[in-house]
N, C-alpha and C positions, 0 to 999 in steps of 0.2 A: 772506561770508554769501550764501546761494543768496534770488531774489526771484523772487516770481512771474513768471510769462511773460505774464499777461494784463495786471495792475496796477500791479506792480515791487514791491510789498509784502514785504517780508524775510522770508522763511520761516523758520522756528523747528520744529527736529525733534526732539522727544523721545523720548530711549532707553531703552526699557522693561530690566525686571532678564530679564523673559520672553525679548524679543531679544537681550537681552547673552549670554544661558547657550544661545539655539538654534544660535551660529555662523554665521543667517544673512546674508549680503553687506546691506549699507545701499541702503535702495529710500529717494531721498530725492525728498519731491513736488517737483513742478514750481505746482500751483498752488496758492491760499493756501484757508480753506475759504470767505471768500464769492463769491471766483469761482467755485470747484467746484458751489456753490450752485444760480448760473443754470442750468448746464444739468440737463434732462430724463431720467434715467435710464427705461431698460423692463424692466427684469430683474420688477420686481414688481407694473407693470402689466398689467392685461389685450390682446389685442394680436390683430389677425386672424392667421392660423393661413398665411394665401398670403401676406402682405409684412409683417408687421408691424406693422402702421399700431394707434395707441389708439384704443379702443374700449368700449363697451360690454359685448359682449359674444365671446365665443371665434369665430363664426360666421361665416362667409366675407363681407369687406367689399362692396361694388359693385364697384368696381374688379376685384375677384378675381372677381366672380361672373362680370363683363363679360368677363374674360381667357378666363375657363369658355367664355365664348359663345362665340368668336374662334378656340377650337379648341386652347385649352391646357387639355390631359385632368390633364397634372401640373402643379400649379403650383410658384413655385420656395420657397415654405415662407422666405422671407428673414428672417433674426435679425437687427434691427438693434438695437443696442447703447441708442439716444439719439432722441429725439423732435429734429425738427427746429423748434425755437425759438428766438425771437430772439439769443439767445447761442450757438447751434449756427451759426445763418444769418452772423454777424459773425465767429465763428470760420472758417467755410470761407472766406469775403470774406478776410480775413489772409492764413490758411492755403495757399490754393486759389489764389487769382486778385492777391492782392502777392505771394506768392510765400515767405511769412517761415517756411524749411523749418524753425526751433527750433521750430515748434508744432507740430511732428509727435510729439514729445513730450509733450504733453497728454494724446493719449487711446494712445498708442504701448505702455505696456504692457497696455494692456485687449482694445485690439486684438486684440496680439498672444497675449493668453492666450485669446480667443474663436476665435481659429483655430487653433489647438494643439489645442484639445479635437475639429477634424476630421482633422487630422494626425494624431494618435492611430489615427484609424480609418481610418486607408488612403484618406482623401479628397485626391485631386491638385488645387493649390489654384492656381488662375489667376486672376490678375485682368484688371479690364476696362483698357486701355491707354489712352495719350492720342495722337495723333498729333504726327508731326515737329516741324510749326508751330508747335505750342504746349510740346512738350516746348525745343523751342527757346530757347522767350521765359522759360517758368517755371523748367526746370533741372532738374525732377525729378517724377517719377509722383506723385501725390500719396498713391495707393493703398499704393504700396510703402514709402512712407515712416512709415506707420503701422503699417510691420511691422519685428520685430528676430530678427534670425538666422531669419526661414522661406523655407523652399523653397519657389520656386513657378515653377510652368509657364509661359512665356508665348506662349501655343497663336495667338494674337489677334492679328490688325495692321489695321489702318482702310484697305480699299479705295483709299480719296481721300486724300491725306496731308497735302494743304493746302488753303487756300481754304475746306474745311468752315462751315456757320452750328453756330455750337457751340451747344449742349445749354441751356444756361445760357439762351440771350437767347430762346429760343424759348416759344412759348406751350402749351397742355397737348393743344392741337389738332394744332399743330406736332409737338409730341413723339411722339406717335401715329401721327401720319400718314408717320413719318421710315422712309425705305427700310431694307433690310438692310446697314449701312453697313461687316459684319465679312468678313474671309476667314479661314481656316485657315490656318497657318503651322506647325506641327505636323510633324515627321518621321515621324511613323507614325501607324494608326488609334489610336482610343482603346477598343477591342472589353473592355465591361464594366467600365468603369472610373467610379468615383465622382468629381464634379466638384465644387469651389465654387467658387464665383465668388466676388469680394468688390470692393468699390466701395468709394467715398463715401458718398455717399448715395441711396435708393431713393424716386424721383421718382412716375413715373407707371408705373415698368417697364419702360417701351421697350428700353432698352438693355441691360437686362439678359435679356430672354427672348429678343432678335435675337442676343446672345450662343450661349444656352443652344440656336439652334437650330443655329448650328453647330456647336457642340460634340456634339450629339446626333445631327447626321447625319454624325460622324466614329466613331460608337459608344456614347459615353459612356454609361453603365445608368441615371445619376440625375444630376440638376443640381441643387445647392440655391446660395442664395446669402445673400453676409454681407455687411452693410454699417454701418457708423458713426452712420447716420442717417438716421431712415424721419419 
């Protein structure tokens, strides 16, 4: 008997006559429904229009306005799947930084179906990378692992490989204020080519528009980005 991943609670799957007669392959959950609970979906909240973030109303948040200032004409219009709330935060804590890769399975097919729908259209899907040190210690991208069978570019390598003050411990001043920490690694230009980027989670942005500028002065027409958790 399959048990949740968060709680251990014994899942129970019940098989429709609808599914018996479609032929399709058995999707069995990984979580029980009062975990699924805690966290925040955004499909059918309101959401700004540049990152994501709840809201109000559709209208560019501060933050995006502030990006406007700074001299980002496009913003990067980021889809995040999940509000980052206390059971988003404890998930990535697990997930992220113990290291426990079976919850990569959690959000793994949602993920992975939210970026299908840009692979459909011709979007080259890169994510943002971890450096050596840390891929060291954890064993695996954390980005990648919330994906199943996608192709993806890995155009991206960290300047600095080790010693980095990581993203995490920093403050939102710190985030901000953090140099262009990417190079291109890439074998050729990217002349017109649609880009996503996709993450964890969408912070304050830093990292992800010092992404999109190099990808942009290697060609790319359009940078959007996807992430788990805004």
């Amino acid at each position: 008997m399959a048990k949740c991943l968060m709680c251990g609670t014994e899942l129970v799957s019940r098989l429709s006559l609808a599914w018996l007669l479609s032929l399709q392959p058995l999707i069995l959950p990984v979580l029980c429904p009062q975990c699924q609970r805690q966290f925040s979906p955004l499909a059918q909240q309101t959401t700004c229009p540049g990152c994501g973030r709840v809201q109000p109303t559709t209208k560019l948040c501060q933050d995006c306005q502030r990006w406007q200032k700074m001299g980002e004409t496009e913003l990067l219009a980021n889809q995040a799947l999940y509000g980052y709330n206390t059971a988003m935060k404890d998930y990535v804590q697990r997930y992220k930084f113990t290291g426990d890769y079976q919850w990569r399975l959690i959000f793994q097919r949602e993920f992975t179906a939210a970026v299908q729908q840009f692979v459909v259209q011709e979007w080259l899907v890169v994510p943002i990378p971890v450096d050596e040190q840390t891929f060291e210690v954890r064993g695996f991208n954390q980005v990648l692992g919330l994906l199943d069978r996608v192709s993806t570019a890995n155009l991206l390598q960290f300047k600095q490989q080790s010693g980095r003050i990581k993203q995490s411990t920093k403050t939102r001043k710190d985030r901000m204020e953090t140099m262009q920490p990417f190079v291109y690694c890439g074998q050729q230009k990217l002349s017109g080519q649609k880009i996503l980027l996709i993450d964890d989670i969408y912070t304050t942005g830093r990292t992800l528009y010092h992404a999109k500028h190099v990808l942009a002065k290697q060609g790319a027409s359009q940078v959007r980005s996807l992430t788990l958790a805004r």
